[in-house]
N, C-alpha and C positions, 0 to 999 in steps of 0.2 A: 323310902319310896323306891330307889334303883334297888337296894337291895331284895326288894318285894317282886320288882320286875325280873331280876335274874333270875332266883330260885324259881318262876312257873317255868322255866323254859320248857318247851315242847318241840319235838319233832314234828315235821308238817307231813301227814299224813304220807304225799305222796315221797319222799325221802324212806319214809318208816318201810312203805311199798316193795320198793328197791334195793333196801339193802337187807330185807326177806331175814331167815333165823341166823343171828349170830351167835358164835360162840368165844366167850370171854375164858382163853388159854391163861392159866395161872398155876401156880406152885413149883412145879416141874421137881428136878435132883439138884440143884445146884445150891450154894451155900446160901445165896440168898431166897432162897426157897420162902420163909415164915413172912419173907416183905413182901413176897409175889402173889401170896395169897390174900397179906392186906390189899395189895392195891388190887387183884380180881376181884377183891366183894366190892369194892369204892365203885370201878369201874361199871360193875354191873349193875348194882343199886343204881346207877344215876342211870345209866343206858334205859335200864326198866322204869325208872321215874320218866325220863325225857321221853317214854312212848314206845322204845323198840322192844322187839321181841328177841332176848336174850338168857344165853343160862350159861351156866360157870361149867368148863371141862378142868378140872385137876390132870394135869398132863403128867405121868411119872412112869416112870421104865422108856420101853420101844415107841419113842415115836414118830415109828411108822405108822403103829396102831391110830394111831389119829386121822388117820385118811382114809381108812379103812370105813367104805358103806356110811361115811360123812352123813352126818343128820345136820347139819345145818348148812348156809350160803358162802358165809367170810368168817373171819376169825379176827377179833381182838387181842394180839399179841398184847398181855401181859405179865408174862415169864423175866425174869431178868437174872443175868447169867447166864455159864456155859450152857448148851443145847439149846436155849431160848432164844435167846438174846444175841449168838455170836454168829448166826445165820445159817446153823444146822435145820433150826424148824422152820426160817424162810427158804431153804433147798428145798424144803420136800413138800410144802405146802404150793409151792411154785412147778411143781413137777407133774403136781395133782392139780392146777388150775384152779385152787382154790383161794379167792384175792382175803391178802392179809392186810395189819393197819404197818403203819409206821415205814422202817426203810428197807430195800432188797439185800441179795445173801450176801453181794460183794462188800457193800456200804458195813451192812451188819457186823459180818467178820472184822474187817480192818477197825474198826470203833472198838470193838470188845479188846481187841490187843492195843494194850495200851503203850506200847514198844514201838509196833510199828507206825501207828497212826501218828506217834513221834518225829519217825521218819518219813515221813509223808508232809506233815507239819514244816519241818527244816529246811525239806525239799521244795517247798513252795514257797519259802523264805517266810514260813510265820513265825511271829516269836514266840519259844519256847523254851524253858527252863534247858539248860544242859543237861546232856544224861549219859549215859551206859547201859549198854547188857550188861548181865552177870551170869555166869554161868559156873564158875567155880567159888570156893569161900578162899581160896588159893590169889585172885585177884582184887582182894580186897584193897593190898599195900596201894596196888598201882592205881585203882578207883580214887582213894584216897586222895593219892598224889595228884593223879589227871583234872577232879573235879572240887571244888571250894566248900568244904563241910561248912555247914549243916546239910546233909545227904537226905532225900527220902526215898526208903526200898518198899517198894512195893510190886506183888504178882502181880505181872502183866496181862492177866485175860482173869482176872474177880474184878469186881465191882464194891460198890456199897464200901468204898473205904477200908476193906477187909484185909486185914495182912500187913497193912501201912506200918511201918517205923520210919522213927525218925532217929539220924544216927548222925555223930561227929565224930569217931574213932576207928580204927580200920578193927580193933576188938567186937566194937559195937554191928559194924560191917557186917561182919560174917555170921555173928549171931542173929541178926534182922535177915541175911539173905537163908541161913538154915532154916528158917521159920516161912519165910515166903516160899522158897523152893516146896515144903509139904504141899504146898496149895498149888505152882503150879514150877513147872519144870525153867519157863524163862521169868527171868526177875530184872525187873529195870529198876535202876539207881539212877536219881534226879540230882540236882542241886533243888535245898530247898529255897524259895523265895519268902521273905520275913515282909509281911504286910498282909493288908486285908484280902478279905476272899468274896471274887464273887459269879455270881450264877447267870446264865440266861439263858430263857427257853426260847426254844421258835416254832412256828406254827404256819404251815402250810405258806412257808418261805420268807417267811417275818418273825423278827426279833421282838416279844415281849418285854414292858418292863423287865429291867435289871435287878436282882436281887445281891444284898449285900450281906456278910454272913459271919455273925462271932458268935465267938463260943469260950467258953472259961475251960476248955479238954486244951491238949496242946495243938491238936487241930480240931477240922470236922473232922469228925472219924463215926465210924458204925453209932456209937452211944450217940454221940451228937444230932446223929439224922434221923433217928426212929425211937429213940429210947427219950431222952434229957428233955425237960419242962424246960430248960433256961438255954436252950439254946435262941437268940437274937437273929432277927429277919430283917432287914431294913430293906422297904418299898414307899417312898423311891431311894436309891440305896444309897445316896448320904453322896456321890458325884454331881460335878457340874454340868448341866444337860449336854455342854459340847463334849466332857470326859464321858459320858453314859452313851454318845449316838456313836463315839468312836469304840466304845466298847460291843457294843451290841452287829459297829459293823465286823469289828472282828470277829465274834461270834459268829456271825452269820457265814461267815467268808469260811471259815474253820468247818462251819456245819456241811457248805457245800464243795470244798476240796476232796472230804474222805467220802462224800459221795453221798451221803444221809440226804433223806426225806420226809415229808408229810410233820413231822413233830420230831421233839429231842431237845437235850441239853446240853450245854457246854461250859462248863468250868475254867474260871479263870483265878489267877494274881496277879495281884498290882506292886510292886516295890515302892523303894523309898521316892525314887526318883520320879514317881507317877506311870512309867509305863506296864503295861500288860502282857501276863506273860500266859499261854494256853496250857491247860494240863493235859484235858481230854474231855473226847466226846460222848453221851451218852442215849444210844438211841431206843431205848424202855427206858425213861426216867421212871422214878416209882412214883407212883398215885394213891399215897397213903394221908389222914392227915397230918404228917409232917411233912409234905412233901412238896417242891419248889416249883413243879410244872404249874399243877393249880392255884398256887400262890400267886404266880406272877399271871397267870390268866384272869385271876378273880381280880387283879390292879389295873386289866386292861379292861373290865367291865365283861368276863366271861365267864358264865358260870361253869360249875365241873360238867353239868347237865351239856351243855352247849357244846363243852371243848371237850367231849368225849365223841360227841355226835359228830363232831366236824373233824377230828379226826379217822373216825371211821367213813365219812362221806368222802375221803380217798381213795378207797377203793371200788368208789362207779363210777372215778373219772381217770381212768385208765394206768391209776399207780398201782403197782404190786397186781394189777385184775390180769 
């Protein structure tokens, strides 16, 4: 029966009124281009089910060109990755007076580098894994030394898992960081934390169920979140309700430190000892169906229809407009 109830969701006429032709931004140039496209057809399929009037832009080369003689009201950010995602196309959308979904260019940016949102995290005294820049394969010995292997190297402004090694040898170091550096010129080295992993989204300044997250890869990694039938969801995610409200407030605190808005995800670990450690924020989470926004929306009784619409219903109440 609930389940019957969510899937009609509908837009109320006058909502639909308001937020006039949108266009659902997806694909773009970045690596993760093939997820951004699944989640623009998701995104728009249900926009078009819930009632608005919407159509898919594939955004790729100059986009400037996107502002150019505009045919439609707002835009649907779902790009993820560089240009998209890192607050290049909240610049220029914002330049243009044309209200986008999700968070603004500063919030954007600092989210996408996952280095510095690091240092912002420290700085605010959240807990966070220990880390490093890396900038040569020359400093590996002393990474080694500084920080407690098992290390994880990964480029600082990808997403999607992309690039990730996992290393305990300063040989292994420099090979993970040659391989990240192709992807992007700064490379952060972590300490990794051995325990579960878990997720949680927020939604117009509220924390969703918490998702809890295994997998038989040596982490989540790329295969794990878009590809792998066997990857494990746990909702409610296997914590004590008082372990899950303190998770969720840290999330929440995390979301609102680097400055994020309207939706977004945040990544956590737990250690042995039970406490939580922040990886990073993600403000395009992907909207495919393997994907953890509408997982944890559909546990809170919202469908994809709804929580697409009430994410875009952000921008006629004065965010990003």
């Amino acid at each position: 029966m609930q389940q019957s109830r969510i899937n009609a969701y509908q837009a109320d006429p006058e909502t639909v009124r308001a937020l006039g032709r949108v266009a659902v931004f997806m694909g773009g140039d970045s690596a993760e281009r093939e997820v951004s496209l699944k989640s623009g057809e998701a995104v728009l399929a249900a926009l078009v089910s819930a009632g608005v009037d919407a159509f898919a832009l594939d955004v790729q080369g100059d986009l400037l060109k996107t502002v150019e003689n505009p045919e439609f009201d707002r835009v649907f950010i779902a790009l993820h990755g560089r240009g998209g995602e890192d607050g290049t196309l909240q610049a220029i959308l914002s330049q243009a007076g044309i209200p986008y979904t999700g968070s603004e260019v500063m919030a954007s940016a600092l989210a996408m580098d996952k280095l510095r949102t690091k240092y912002v995290f420290a700085g605010c005294g959240l807990p966070t894994p220990r880390f490093r820049a890396m900038s040569a394969a020359s400093e590996a010995e002393q990474i080694i030394t500084d920080l407690r292997p098992p290390l994880s190297v990964k480029p600082s402004r990808e997403g999607s898992s992309i690039g990730i090694r996992k290393v305990t040898t300063a040989a292994e170091l420099v090979e993970a960081y040659e391989a990240a550096a192709v992807l992007d010129d700064l490379v952060l080295v972590e300490e990794w934390i051995e325990g579960p992993e878990f997720t949680v989204s927020l939604l117009q300044d509220s924390a969703l169920p918490a998702i809890g997250l295994s997998t038989d890869h040596e982490f989540y990694d790329y295969d794990a979140k878009y590809l792998a039938d066997d990857t494990r969801y746990q909702i409610p995610c296997g914590l004590a309700p008082r372990d899950e409200l303190r998770l969720q407030r840290l999330s929440l605190e995390a979301f609102r430190v680097v400055g994020c808005r309207t939706w977004g995800r945040v990544d956590i670990m737990q250690d042995s000892s039970g406490e939580f450690w922040l990886l990073e924020v993600n403000t395009v989470p992907g909207m495919t169906d393997h994907s953890l926004v509408p997982m944890a929306a559909r546990a809170a009784g919202i469908s994809f229809e709804e929580l697409v619409v009430r994410i875009l219903q952000d921008t006629l109440e004065g965010v990003n407009a």
